[in-house]
C-alpha positions in Angstrom: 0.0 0.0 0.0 1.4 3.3 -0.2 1.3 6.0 2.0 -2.3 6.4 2.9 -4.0 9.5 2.8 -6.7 10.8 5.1 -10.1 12.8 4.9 -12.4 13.9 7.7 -16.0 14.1 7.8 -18.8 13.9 9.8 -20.1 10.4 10.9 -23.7 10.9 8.8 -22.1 11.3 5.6 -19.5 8.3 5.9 -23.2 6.1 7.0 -24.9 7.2 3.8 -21.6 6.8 1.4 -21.3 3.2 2.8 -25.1 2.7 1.8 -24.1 4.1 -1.3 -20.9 2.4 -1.7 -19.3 5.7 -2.6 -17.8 8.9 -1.3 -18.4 11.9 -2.8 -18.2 14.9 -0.4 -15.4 16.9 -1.4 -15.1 19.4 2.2 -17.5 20.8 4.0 -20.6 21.9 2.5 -18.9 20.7 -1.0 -19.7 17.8 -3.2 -17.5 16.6 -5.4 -19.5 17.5 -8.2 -19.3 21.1 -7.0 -15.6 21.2 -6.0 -14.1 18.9 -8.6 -12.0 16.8 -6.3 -11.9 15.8 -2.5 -10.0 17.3 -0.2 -7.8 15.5 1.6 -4.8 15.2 4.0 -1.6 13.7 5.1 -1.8 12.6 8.8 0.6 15.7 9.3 -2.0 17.8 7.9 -5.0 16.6 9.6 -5.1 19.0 12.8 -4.8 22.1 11.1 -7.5 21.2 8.9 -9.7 20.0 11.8 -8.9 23.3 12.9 -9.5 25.3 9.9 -13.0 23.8 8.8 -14.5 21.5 11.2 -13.4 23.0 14.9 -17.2 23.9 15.6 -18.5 19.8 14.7 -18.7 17.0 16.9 -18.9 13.2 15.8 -16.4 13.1 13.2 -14.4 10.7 11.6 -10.7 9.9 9.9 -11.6 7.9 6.3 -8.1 6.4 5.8 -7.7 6.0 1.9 -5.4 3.5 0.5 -5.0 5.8 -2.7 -3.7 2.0 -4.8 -7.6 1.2 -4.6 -8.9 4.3 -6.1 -9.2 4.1 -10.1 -9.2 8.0 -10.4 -5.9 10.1 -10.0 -4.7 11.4 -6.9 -2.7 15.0 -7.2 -0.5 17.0 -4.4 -1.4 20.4 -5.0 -1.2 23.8 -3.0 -3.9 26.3 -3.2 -2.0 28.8 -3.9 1.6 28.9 -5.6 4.6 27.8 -3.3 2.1 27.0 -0.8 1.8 23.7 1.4 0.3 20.4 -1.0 -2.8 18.5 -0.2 -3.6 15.5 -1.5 -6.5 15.7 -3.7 -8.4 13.1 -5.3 -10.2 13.5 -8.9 -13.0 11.3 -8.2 -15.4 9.2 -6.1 -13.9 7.2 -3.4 -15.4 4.0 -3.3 -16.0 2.2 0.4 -13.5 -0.3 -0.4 -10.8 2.1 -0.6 -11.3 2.8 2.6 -8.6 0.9 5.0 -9.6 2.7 7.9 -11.9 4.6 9.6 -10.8 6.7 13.0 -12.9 8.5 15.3 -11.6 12.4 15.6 -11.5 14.6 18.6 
């Protein structure tokens, strides 16, 4: 596997993408469809983006992404240039590319 790759959303929205068997929520408040890829993070990453857009949530969760199992490309890119990369991922995630799934604090 290589190096996994983390996103973090609320508990709900993980539920209804296992239904589904598909994740499509790009951040909060963003689709995919609207956004064009989903956020995500390295595991270095992950506080300051828990900070950044979900400090006011409870009952959230770490998707851990094994980004082998994902038939769509996966691209490191800052938002702005010289700026810190984030993983981002042009596509659906599918449930079984997720290896993991953490509770966050």
């Amino acid at each position: 596997m290589s190096d996994p790759i983390l996103h973090l959303t609320q508990r709900y929205q993980w539920d209804a993408a296992r239904a589904q068997g598909v994740y499509e929520i790009s951040t909060r408040g963003r689709t995919l469809q609207q956004e064009g890829f989903i956020h995500c993070s390295t595991r270095t990453q992950l506080p300051r983006t828990a900070a950044a857009f979900y400090a006011d949530l409870d009952d959230l969760v770490v998707l851990v992404v094994d980004p082998d199992r994902l038939a769509v490309p996966v691209r490191y890119e800052a938002a702005e240039p010289g700026g810190e990369e984030f993983p981002h991922v042009y596509g659906p995630i599918p449930v079984e590319a997720v290896v993991g799934v953490e509770p966050w604090r």
